[in-house]
C-alpha positions as CSV (number, residue, x, y, z in Angstrom):
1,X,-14.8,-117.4,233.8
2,X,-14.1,-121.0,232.4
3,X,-16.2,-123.8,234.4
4,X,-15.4,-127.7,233.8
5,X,-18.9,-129.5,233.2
6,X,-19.5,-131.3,235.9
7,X,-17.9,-132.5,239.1
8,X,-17.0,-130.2,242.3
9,X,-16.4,-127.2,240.1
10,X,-20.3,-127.0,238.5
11,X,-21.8,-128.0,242.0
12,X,-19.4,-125.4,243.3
13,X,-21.2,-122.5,241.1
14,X,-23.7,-123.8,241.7
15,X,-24.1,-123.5,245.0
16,X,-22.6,-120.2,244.8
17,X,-25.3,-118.5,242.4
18,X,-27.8,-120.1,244.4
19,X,-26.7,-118.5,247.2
20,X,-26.3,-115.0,245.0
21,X,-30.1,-115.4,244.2
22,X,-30.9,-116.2,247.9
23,X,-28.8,-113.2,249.3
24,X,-30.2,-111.1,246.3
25,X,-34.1,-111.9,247.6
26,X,-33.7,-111.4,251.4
27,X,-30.8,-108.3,251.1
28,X,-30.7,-106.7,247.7
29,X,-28.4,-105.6,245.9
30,X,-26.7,-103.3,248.6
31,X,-26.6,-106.1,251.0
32,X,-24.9,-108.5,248.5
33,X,-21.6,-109.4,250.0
34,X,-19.1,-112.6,249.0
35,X,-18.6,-113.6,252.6
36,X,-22.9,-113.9,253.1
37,X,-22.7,-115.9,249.3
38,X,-20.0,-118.2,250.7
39,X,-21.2,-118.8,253.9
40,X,-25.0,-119.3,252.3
41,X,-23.4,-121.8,249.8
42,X,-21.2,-123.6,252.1
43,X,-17.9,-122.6,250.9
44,X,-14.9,-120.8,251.7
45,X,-14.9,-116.9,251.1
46,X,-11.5,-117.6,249.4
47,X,-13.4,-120.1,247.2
48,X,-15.3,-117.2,245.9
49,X,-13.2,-114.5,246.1
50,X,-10.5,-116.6,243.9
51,X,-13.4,-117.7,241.3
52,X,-15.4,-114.5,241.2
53,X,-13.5,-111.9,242.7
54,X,-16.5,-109.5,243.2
55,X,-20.0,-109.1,243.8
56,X,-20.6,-107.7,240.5
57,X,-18.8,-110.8,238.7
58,X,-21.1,-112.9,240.6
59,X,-24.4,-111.3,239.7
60,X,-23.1,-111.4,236.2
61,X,-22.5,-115.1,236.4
62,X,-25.9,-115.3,237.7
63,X,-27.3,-113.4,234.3
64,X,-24.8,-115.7,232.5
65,X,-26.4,-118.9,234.0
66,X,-30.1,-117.4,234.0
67,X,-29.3,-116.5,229.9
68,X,-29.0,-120.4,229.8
69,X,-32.4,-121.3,231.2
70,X,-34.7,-122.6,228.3
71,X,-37.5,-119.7,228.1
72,X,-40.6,-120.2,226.1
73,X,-42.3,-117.5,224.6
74,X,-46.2,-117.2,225.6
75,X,-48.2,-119.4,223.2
76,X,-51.7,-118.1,224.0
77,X,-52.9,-118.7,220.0
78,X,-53.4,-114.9,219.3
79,X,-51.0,-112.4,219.1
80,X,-52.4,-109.8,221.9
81,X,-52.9,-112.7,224.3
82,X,-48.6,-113.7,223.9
83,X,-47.8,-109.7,224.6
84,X,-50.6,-109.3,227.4
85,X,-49.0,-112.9,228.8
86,X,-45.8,-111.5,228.1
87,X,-46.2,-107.9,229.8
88,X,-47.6,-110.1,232.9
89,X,-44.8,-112.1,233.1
90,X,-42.8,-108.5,233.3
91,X,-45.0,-107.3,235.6
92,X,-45.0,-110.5,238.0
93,X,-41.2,-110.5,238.4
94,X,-41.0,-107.2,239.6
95,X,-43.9,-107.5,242.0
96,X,-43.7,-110.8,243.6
97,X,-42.3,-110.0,247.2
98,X,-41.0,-113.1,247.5
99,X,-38.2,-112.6,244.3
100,X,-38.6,-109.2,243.2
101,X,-35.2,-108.3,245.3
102,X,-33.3,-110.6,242.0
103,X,-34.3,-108.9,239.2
104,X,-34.2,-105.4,240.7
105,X,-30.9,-106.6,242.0
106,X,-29.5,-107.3,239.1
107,X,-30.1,-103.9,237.3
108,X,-28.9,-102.5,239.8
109,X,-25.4,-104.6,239.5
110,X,-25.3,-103.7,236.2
111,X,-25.1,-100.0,236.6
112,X,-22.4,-100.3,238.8
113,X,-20.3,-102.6,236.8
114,X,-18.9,-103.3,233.3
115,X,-18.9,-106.9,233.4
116,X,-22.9,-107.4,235.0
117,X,-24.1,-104.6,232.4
118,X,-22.3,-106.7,229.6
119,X,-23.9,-109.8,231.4
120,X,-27.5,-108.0,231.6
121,X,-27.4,-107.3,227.4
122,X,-26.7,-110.4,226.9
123,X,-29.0,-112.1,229.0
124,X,-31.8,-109.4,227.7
125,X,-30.4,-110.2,224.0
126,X,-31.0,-113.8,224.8
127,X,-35.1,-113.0,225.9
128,X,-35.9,-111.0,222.8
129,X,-34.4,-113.6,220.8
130,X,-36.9,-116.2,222.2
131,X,-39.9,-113.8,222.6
132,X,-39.6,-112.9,218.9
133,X,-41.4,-116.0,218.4
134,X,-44.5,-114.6,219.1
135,X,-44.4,-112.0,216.0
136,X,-43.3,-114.6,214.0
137,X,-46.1,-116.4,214.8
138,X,-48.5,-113.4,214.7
139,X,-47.2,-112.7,210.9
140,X,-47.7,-116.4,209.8
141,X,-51.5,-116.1,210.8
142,X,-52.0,-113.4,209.4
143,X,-52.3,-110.8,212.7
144,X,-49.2,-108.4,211.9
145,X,-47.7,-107.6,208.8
146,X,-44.6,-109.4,207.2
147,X,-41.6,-106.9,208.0
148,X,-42.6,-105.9,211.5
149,X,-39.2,-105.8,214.0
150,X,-40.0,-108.5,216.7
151,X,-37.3,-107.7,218.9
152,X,-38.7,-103.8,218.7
153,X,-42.0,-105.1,219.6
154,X,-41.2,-107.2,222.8
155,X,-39.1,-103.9,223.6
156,X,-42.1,-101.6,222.9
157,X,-44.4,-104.0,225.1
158,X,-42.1,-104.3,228.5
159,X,-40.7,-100.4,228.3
160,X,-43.7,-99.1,230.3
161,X,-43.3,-101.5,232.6
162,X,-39.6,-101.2,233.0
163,X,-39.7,-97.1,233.1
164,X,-42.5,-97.6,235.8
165,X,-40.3,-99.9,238.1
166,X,-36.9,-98.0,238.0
167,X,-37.7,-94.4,236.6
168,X,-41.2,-93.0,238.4
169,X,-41.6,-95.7,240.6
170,X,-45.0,-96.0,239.9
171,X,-46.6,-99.3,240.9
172,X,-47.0,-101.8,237.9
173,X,-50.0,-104.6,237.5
174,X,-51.9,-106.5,235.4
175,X,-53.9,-103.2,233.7
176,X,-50.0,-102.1,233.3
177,X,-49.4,-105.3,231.8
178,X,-52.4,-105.0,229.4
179,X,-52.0,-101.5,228.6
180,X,-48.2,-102.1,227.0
181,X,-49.3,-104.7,225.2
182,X,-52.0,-103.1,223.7
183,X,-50.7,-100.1,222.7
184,X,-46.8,-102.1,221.3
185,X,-49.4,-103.8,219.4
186,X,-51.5,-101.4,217.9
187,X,-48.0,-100.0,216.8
188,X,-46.8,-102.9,215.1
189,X,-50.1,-103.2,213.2
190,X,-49.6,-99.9,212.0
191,X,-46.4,-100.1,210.8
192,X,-44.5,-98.1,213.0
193,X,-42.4,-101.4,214.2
């Protein structure tokens, strides 16, 4: 989808991937519809259906939007202190009652739908790119060796979490958080990332 910058048209998506989020947070997924969106976002249903066609193109435009968001890695000064804040930020999205329904949500779009899985890589893509930073970081001081895959260890420190939240179903918290971290990092440090 091709936006103009600015004007009716970006206040228009706007609008509309607010709503998404909103409708995402008090329905889900399953209860995502583009009539609720449009109605939510003050626009016509033909508005959307015209722009985004589907449910799953607008969840995928919300990844593409939320893929643009500036993301900082965690800065903590030591390298177990960026993964543990790291694994806690994991942990806190999928928890907080209040927005957990978004990124669940949006999983769950993507398994349903070409365009919100390609949307969900790249938005992913686009987080291990920025939390890389903090193995670059932990090599220049000195607390992993040169060589070690970042993007493999910000992958190694959220799987747990991840497998927890959509494959057992186990519940996930800050020891969750803490234990990931710990043990992606005693991998790096040993070489096996």
């Amino acid at each position: 989808m091709t936006t103009r910058p600015g004007g009716r048209s970006a206040r228009v998506r706007d609008a509309v991937l607010d709503a998404v989020h909103a409708e995402l947070t008090e329905r889900g997924y399953p209860g995502l519809t583009v009539e609720n969106v449009a109605e939510r976002a003050g626009v016509h249903k033909t508005t959307v259906y015209r722009r985004w066609g589907s449910v799953d193109v607008l969840v995928a435009d919300a990844l593409d939007r939320g893929r643009d968001v500036d993301w900082p890695a965690p800065d903590t000064g030591a390298v177990e202190g960026d993964l543990i804040a790291l694994a806690t930020e994991v942990v806190d999205a999928f928890t907080d009652p209040a927005t957990r329904a978004v990124p669940i949500g949006l999983v769950a779009a993507a398994l349903h739908s070409d365009r919100a899985a390609e949307a969900k890589r790249a938005y992913y893509d686009a987080r291990h790119e920025a939390a890389a930073a903090i193995a670059a970081r932990a090599v220049e001081r000195g607390e992993l060796p040169p060589g070690v895959d970042a993007r493999e260890l910000v992958r190694q420190t959220c799987a747990p979490i991840f497998y927890r939240v959509f494959v057992s179903g186990e519940p996930v918290d800050g020891a969750t958080a803490e234990r990931a971290a710990r043990a992606a990092l005693a991998a790096a440090r040993a070489g096996v990332l």
